[in-house]
C-alpha positions as CSV (number, residue, x, y, z in Angstrom):
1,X,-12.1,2.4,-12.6
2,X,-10.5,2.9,-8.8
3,X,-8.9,5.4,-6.9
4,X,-6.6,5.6,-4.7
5,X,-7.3,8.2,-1.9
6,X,-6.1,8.8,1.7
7,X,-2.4,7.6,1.5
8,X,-0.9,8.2,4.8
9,X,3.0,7.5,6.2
10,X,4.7,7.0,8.5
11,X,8.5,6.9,7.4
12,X,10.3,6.6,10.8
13,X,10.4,2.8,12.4
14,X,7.1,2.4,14.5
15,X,8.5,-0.8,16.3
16,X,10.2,-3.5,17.0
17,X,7.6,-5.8,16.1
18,X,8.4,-6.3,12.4
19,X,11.8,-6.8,11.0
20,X,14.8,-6.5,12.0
21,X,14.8,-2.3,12.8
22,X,11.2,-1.8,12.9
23,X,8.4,-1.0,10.4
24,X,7.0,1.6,8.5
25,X,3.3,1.7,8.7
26,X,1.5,3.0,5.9
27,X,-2.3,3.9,5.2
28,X,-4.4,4.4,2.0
29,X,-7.9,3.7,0.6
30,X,-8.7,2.3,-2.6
31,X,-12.5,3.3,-3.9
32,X,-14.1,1.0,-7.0
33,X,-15.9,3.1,-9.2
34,X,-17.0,0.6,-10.9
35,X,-20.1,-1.4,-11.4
36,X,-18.2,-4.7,-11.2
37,X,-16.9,-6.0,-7.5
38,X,-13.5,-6.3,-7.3
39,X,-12.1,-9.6,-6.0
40,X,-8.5,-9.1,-5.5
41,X,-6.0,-5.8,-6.3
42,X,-2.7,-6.1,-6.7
43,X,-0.4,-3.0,-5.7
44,X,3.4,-2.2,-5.4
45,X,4.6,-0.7,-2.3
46,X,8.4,1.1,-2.6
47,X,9.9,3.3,-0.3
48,X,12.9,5.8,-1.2
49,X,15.9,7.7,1.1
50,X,15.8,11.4,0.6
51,X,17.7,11.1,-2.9
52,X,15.2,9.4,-4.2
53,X,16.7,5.9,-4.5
54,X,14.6,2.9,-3.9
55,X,15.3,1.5,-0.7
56,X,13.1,-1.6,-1.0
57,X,10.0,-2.2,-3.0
58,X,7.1,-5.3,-2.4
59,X,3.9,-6.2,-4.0
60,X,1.1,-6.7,-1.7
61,X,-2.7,-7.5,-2.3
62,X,-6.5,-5.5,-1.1
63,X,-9.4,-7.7,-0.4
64,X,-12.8,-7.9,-2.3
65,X,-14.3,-4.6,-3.2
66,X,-18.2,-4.3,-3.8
67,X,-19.0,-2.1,-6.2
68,X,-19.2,1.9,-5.9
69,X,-17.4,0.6,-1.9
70,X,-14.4,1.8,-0.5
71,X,-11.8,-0.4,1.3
72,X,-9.1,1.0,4.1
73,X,-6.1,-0.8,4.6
74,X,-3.0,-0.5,7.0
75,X,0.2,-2.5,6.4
76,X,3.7,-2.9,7.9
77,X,7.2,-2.6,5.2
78,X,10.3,-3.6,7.0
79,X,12.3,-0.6,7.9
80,X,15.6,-0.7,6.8
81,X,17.1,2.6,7.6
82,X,16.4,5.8,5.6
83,X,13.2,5.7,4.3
84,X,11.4,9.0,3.8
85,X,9.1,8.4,1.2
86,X,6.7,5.8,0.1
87,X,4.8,5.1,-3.4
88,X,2.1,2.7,-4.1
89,X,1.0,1.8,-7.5
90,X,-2.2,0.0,-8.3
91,X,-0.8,-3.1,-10.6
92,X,-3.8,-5.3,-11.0
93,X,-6.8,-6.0,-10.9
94,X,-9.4,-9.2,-10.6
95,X,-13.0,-8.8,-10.8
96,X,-15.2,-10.8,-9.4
97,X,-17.1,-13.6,-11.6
């Protein structure tokens, strides 16, 4: 029913602007192949050292989605140190009434 395309990282702290140590800025695009529009998707967000070990993990929201559309999002997850790798599941979904 969606897809998840485009996923790009950035595992190195962009900035002191968020957090404590910086932020990891992340990219992806969701696509609704649906013929419903999509009111609100919920995702997970977890980021891993280079064993492979969660280092921190949040769940986070897209916006509406028309039908057969494509949105693009960029976020910000606290850097704590570490991080090489980041994951993000598609958890939920709301449709639109």
């Amino acid at each position: 029913d969606y897809k998840v395309t485009g996923v790009q990282t950035c595992a190195l702290p962009i900035s002191n602007y968020y957090g404590d140590r910086g932020a990891i800025e992340y990219s992806f695009v969701v696509k609704n192949l649906t013929k419903r529009n999509i009111e609100a998707l919920k995702y997970e967000v977890v980021s891993y050292d280079s064993s492979g070990n969660i280092v921190t993990s949040s769940d986070r929201f897209v916006e509406a989605i028309p039908a057969g559309k494509t949105r693009a999002s960029t976020r910000r997850l606290d850097y704590y140190g570490g991080e090489t790798t980041l994951k993000i599941s598609l958890i939920d979904i709301d449709f639109a009434n």
